[in-house]
N, CA and C atoms as a LAMMPS dump frame, in Angstrom:
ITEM: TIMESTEP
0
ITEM: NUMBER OF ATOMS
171
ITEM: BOX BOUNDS ff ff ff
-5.0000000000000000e+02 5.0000000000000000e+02
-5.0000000000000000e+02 5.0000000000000000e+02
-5.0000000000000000e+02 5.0000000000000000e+02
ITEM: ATOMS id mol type element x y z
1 1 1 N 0.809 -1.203 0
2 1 2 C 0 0 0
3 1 3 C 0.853 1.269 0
4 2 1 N 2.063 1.415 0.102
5 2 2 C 2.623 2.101 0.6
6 2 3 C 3.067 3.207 -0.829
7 3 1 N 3.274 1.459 -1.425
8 3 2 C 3.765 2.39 -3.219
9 3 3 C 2.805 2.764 -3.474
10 4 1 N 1.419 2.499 -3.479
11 4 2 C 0.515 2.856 -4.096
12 4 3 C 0.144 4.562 -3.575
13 5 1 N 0.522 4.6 -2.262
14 5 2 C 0.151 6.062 -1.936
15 5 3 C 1.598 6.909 -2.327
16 6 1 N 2.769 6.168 -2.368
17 6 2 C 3.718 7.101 -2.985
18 6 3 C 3.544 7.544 -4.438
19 7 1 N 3.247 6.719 -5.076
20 7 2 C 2.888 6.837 -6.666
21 7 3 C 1.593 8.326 -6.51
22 8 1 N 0.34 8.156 -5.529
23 8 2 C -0.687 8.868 -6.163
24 8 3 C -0.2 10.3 -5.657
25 9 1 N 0.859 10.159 -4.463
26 9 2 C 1.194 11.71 -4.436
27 9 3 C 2.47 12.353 -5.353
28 10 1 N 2.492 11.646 -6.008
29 10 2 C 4.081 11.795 -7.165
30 10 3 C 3.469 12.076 -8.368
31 11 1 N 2.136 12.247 -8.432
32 11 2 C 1.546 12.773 -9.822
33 11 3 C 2.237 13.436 -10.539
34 12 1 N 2.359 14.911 -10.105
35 12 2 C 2.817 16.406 -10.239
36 12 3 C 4.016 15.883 -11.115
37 13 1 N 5.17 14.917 -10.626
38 13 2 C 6.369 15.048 -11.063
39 13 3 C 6.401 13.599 -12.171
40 14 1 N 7.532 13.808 -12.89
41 14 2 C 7.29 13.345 -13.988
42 14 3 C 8.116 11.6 -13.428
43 15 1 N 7.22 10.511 -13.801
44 15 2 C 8.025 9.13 -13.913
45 15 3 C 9.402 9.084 -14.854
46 16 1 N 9.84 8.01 -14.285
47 16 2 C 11.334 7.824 -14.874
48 16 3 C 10.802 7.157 -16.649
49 17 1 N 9.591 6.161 -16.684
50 17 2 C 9.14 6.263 -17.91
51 17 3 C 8.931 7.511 -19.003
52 18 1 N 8.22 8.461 -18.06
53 18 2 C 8.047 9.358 -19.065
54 18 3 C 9.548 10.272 -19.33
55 19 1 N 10.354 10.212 -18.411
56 19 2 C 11.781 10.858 -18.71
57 19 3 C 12.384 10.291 -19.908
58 20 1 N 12.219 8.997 -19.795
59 20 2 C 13.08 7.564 -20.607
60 20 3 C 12.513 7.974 -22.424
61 21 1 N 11.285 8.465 -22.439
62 21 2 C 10.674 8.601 -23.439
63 21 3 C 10.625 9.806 -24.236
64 22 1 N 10.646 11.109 -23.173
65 22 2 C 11.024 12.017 -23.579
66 22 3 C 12.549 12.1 -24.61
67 23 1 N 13.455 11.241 -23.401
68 23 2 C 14.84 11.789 -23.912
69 23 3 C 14.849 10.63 -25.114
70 24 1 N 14.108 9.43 -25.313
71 24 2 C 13.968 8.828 -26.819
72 24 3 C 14.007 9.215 -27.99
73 25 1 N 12.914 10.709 -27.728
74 25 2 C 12.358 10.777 -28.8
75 25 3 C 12.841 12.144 -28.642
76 26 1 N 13.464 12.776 -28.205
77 26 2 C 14.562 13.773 -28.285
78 26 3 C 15.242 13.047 -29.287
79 27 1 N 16.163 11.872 -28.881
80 27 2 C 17.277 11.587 -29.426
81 27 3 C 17.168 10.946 -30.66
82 28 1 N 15.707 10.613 -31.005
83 28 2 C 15.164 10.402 -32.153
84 28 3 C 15.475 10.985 -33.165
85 29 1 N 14.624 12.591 -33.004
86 29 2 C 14.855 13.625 -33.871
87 29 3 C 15.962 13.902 -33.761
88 30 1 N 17.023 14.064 -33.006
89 30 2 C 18.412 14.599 -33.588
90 30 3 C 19.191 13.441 -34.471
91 31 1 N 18.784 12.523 -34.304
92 31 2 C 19.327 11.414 -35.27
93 31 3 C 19.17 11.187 -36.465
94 32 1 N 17.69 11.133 -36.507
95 32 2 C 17.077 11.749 -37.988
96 32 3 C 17.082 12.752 -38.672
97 33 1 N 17.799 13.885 -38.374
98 33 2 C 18.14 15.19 -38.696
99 33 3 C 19.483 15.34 -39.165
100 34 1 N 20.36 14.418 -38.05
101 34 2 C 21.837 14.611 -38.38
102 34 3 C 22.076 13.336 -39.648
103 35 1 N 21.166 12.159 -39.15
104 35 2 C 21.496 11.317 -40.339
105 35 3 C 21.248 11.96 -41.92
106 36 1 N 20.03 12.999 -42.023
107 36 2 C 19.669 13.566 -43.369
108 36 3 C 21.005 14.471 -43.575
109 37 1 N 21.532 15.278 -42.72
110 37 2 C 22.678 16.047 -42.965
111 37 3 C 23.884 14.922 -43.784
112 38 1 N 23.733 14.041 -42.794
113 38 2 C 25.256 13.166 -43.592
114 38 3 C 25.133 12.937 -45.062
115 39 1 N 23.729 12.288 -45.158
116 39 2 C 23.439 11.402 -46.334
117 39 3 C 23.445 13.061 -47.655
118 40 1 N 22.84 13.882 -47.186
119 40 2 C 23.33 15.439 -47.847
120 40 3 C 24.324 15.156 -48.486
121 41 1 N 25.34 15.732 -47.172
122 41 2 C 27.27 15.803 -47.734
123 41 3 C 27.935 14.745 -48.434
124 42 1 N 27.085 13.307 -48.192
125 42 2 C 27.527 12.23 -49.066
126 42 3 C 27.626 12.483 -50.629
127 43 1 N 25.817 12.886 -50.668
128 43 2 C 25.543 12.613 -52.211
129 43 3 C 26.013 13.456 -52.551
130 44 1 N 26.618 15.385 -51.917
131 44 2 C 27.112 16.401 -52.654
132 44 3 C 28.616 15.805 -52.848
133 45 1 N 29.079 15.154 -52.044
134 45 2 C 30.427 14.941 -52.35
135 45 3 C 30.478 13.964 -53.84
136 46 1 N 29.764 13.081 -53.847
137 46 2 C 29.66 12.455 -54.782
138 46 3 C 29.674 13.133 -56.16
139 47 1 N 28.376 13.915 -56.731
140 47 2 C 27.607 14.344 -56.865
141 47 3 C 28.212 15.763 -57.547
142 48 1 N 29.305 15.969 -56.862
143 48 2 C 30.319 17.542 -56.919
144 48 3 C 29.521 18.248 -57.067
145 49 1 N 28.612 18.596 -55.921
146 49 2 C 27.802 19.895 -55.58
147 49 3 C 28.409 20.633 -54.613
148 50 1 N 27.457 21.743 -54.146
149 50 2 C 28.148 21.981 -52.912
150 50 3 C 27.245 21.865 -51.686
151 51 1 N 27.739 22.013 -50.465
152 51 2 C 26.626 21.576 -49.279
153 51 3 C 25.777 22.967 -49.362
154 52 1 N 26.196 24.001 -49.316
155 52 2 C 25.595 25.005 -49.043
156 52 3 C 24.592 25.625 -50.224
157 53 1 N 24.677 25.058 -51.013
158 53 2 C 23.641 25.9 -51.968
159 53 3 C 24.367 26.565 -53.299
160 54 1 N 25.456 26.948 -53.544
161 54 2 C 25.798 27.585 -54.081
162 54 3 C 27.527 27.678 -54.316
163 55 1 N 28.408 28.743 -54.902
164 55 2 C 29.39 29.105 -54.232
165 55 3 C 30.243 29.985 -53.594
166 56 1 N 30.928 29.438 -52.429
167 56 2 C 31.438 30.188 -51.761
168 56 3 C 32.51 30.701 -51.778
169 57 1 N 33.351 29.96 -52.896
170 57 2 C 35.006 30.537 -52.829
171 57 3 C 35.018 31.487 -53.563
């Protein structure tokens, strides 16, 4: 009984699940973001484009 009344007064603050999930799907999107960046610089390297759009020199 004891967890059960620790749990219902621990509402307010966030479970270690919902932490675990948050920082998932944080680390989700930066993965999927940085992976599109790589696969970018790949195909420009390939490709002899440039990353940025245009040129810079």
């Amino acid at each position: 009984m004891q967890f059960v009344n620790e749990q219902m007064e621990g509402d307010e603050e966030m479970t270690l699940k919902q932490k675990r999930t948050i920082i998932l799907v944080a680390v989700i999107i930066v993965a999927a973001v940085m992976g599109r960046l790589a696969v970018r610089a790949f195909m420009n390297t390939l490709l002899g484009g440039t990353l940025f759009g245009g040129n810079f020199l």
